[in-house]
Structures are given as structure tokens and as C-alpha cells.
N, C-alpha and C positions, 0 to 999 in steps of 0.2 A: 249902359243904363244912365240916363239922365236924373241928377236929382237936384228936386227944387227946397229950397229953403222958406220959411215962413213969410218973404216979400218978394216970392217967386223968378229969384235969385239962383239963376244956377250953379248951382256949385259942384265943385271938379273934389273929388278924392282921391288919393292914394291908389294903386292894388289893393294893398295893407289893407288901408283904413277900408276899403271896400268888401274885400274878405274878413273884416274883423265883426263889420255892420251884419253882415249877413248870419255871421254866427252868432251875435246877440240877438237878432231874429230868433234864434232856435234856443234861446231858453239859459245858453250856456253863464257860467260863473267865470270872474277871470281867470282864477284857478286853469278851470277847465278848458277854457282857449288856450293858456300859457299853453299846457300841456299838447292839444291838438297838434299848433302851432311850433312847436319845439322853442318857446321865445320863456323870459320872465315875467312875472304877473307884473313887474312895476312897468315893463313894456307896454302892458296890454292897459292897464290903468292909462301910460300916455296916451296911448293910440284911442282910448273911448273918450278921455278928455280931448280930444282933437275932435272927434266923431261930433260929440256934443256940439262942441265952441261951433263949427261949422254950418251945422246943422241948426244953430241955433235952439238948444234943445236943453232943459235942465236934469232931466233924469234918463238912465239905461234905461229904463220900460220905454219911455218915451222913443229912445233908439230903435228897441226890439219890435215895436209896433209899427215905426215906421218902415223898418226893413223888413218883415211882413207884408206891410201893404204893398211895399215897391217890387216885394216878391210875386202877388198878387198880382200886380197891372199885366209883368210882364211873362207870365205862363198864363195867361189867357189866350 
């Protein structure tokens, strides 16, 4: 999966951060990733602050919709 950033910037993630994107795609709380995940919420707090910074992006909606859409392109 390629993803682009706001000045069409490609930017490279993690696994991690790749599998953390995708679960905030689906709605979940950090809570609830910690758990999935077997990690601690203050992990998962860095790892969405990373997501963001990257992504260039101010809020987790803002994350979940884009990993939505990038979920979108590519199950078509």
C-alpha cells in the first residue's frame, strides 16, 4: 500500500503504524487496539501520534477516514 500525504509525498510507515491505521479505520478506541493488539494504550497513543505527524493530519477521524478510503482504492 502506497500512501500519500497532503503534498503528495509518499510516505513510508511502520507494519505497526500500518496495522494500527487500519484499525482506526474500523472505529476502534485506544483502549480497544491496546487490547486487540496485546500492547499498552500509552503505546498506541504514540504510535496514532506518529500516524498523525506523518500523515500530516490533526485528528484520529481524520486517520479513520483516510484508512477507509485507502481501504477502498485497494479492494476494488
Amino acid at each position: 500500500m502506497v500512501l500519500v500525504g497532503k503534498n503528495l509525498e509518499i510516505i513510508v510507515l511502520s507494519q505497526i503504524l500500518k496495522h494500527i491505521l487500519k484499525i482506526l479505520g474500523e472505529g476502534l478506541s485506544n483502549y480497544e487496539i491496546a487490547r486487540k493488539l496485546y500492547i499498552s494504550e500509552n503505546t498506541v497513543k504514540k504510535h496514532v501520534s506518529n500516524i498523525l505527524s506523518k500523515l500530516e493530519l490533526s485528528h484520529r477521524t481524520q486517520a479513520a477516514l483516510y484508512a477507509q478510503n485507502m481501504e477502498l482504492r485497494y479492494t476494488l
